[in-house]
N, C-alpha and C positions, 0 to 999 in steps of 0.2 A: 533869640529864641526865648519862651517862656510857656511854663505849664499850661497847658488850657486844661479846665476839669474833665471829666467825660460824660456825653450826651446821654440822654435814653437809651438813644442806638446803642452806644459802646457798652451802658451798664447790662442790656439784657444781652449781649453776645458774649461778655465775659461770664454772664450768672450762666448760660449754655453749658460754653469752655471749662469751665470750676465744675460742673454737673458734671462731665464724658471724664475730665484728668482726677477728681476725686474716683469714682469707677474703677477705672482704671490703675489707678495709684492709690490705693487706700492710707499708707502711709504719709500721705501728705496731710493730711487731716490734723490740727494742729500745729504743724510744722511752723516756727513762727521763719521761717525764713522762706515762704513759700503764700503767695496770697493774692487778695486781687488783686494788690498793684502791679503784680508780677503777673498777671494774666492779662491785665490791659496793657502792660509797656508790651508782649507781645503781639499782643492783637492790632495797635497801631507800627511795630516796627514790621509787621507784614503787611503793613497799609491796607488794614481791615480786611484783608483775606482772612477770617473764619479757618478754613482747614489749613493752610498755609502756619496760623500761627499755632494752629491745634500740634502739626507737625515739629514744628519750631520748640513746643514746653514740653513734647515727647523726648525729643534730644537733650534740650535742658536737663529734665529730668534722670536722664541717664549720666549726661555729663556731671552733674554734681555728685553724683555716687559716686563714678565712675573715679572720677578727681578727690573722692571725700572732703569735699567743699565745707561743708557743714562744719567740720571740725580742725577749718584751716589755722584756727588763733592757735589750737594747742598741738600744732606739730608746725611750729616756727623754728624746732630745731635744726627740718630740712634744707630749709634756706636762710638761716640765719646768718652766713657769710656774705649772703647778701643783703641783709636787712641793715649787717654792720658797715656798709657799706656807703649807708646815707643816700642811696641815690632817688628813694623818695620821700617826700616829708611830706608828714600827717596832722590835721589837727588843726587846721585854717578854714576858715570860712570867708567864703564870697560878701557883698554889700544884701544878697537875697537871703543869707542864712542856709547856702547850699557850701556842703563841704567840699575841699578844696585839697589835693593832692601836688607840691610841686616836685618836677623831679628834674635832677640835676644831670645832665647828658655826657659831663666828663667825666663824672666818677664814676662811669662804665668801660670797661673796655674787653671791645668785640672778642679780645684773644685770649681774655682770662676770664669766663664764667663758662658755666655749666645752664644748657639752655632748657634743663629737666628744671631747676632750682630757678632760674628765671624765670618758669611760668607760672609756679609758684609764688612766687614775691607777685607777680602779676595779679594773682586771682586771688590773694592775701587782700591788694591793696584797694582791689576794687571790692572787694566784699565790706573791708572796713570803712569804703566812701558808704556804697550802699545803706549798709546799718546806722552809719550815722547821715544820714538825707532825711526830710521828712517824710515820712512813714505815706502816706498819700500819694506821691508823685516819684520817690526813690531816684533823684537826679542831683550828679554831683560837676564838680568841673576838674579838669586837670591843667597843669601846664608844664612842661619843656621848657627848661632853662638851656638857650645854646649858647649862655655867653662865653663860656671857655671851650668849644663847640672842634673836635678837631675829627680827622677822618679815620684814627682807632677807634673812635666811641660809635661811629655807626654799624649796629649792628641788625643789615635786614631780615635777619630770621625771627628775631628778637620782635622787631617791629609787627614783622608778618604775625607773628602769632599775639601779640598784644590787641592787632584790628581781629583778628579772626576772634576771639575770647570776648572781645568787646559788640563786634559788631552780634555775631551767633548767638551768644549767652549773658549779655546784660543792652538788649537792645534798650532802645528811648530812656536808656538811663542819663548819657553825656551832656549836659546843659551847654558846657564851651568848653574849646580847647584853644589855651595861648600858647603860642608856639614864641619864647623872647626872644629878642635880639639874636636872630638868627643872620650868618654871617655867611656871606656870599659861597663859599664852598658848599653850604647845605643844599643850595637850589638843587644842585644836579644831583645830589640824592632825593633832594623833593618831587622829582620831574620821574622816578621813578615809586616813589610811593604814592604818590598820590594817586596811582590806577586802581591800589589796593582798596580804594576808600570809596564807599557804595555815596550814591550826591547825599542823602540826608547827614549823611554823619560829616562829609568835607563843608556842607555847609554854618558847620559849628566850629570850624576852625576859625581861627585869627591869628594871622601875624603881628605883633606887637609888638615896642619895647618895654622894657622894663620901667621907664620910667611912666609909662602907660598903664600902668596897673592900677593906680587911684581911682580908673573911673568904675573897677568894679571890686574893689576889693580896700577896704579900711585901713590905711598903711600898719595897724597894729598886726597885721592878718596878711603880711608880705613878708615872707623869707628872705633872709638876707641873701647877695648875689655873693657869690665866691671871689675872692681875692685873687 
């Protein structure tokens, strides 16, 4: 996958969409977390449906209040059991200069978190992909570390609501997703996620291993794997 700019077409339906949601939302007016890129990534994640995505940044827009998004960096208190937790790391860049979240699969487990503070650290981690992507196109990658991969750490509600957050409120953001060295017990949790997952967004998945990752990412810009 790779950014394509956007056409004529897309620029006059998002200058539309920006016309009705300013209206409508007055306070978005400056909002630096709030713009056209954010108005085209929905207007192609509803595959150019016009009121489909008009609906779509309606929702948004309530969901980031709703959640007080905006002001997630400064109430890291909430989830900061998790955040101590390492299970995702920040601060890598892809071979494109797209930022790069990996997160490690064992140092979760299904029977000891709080799934209020899970969505939290969730919508923490993608705002700070977000912010840090180029400002133009706002697309970042993640990857799943499964090499220490066992069946305490799958957690499907946790999952479900990472795609629903991802797929609902940062659509055409995901560049790729490396799922490593996934080991033969994940399948048959895969055979069950994977239904969750709309074709655009499974088709930026990849299975890979770890020692795979040079082809897109600068070995300085790879997290060590866990011991």
């Amino acid at each position: 996958m790779s950014f394509v700019p956007p056409t004529e077409a897309e620029l006059k339906c998002v200058a539309d969409l920006n016309t009705k949601l300013y209206a409508e939302f007055s306070d978005l007016v400056g909002n630096s977390n709030f713009n056209d890129t954010t108005i085209l990534r929905f207007y192609r994640g509803h595959k150019g449906n016009e009121e489909s995505a008009y609906r779509g940044l309606q929702r948004y827009v309530k969901w980031r209040a709703d959640e007080d998004v905006d002001n997630i960096d400064i109430r890291k208190a909430e989830f900061q059991t998790e955040i101590d937790k390492a299970k995702c790391v920040l601060g890598n860049f892809d071979l494109n200069g797209r930022p790069a979240s990996f997160c490690y699969a064992h140092r979760h487990n299904a029977n000891d978190r709080d799934i209020a503070e899970i969505r939290k650290l969730t919508i923490w981690v993608l705002e700070t992909l977000r912010k840090s992507a180029k400002p133009d196109e706002e697309r970042f990658v993640i990857g799943f570390d499964l090499g220490r991969f066992s069946l305490s750490c799958m957690d499907y509600e946790a999952v479900k609501q990472l795609i629903q957050i991802l797929q609902s409120h940062y659509p055409d953001t995901l560049e790729s997703l490396y799922i490593l060295d996934a080991p033969f017990v994940f399948w048959a949790c895969w055979a069950i996620i994977k239904h969750w997952i709309d074709p655009v967004t499974a088709n930026k998945i990849q299975f890979v291993k770890r020692s795979e990752l040079g082809k897109f990412f600068d070995p300085s810009q790879i997290p060590p794997a866990d011991k």
